[in-house]
N, C-alpha and C positions, 0 to 999 in steps of 0.2 A: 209900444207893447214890448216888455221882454220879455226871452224866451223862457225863461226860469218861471216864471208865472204861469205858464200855461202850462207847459211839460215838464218832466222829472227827469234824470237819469237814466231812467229804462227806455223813457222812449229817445233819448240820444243813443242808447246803445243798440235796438231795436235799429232805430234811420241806419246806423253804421253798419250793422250786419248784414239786415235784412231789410233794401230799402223798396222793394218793389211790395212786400206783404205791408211794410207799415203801412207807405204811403197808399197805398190798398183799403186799408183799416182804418185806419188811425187821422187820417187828414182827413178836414173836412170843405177846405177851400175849393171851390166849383175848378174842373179842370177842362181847358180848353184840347180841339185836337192834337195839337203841337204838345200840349202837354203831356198826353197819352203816348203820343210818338217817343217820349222824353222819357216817361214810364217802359214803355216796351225797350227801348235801344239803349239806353244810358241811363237807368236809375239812378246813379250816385252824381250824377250830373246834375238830373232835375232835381235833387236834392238840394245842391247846392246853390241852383238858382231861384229854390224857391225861399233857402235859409237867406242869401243875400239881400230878395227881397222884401222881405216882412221882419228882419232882425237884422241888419245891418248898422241901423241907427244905433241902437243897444246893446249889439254882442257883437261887435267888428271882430275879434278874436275867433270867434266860435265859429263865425262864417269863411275864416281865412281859415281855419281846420277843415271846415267842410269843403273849399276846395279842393285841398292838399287832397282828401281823403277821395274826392270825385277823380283828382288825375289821379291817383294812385290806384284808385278801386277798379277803375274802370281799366286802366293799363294792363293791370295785372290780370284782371278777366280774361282778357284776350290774350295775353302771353299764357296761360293756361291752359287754354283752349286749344292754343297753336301747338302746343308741346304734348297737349290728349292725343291730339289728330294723329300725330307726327309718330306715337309709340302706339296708337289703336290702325289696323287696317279695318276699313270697315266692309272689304269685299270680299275678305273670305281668307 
């Protein structure tokens, strides 16, 4: 199956932005708890492990962006996060 068949553009840019509402929405592959775990903590991660696994055979490219885009996404959440904390006191 490739991905181009089933999905458009929007929903690749959807998964990139916002991948905890798509895969919310928009996926309908049954998810196991690990997967939910994968949804809660790392979205762009189970993104990418689920793009590897149902598109790899036909979109090798697309799935070696969606890793890039999972280390990247997720890196950079947390270096965001760390640098919120760092300028917000939250005790007053």
């Amino acid at each position: 199956m490739d991905f181009w068949q089933v999905h458009g553009i929007f929903f690749l840019i959807f998964i990139t932005l916002f991948p905890r509402l798509t895969i919310l929405f928009a996926v309908t592959i049954p998810f196991g708890p690990l997967a939910w775990l994968g949804w809660l903590f790392a979205p762009h991660l189970t993104v990418a492990i689920l793009a590897t696994q149902f598109y790899w055979h036909t979109n090798p490219i697309l799935c070696t962006i969606a890793w890039f885009v999972a280390l990247a996404g997720t890196g950079g959440e947390a270096q965001m996060v760390r640098a919120s904390s760092r300028r917000t006191r939250w005790w007053g």
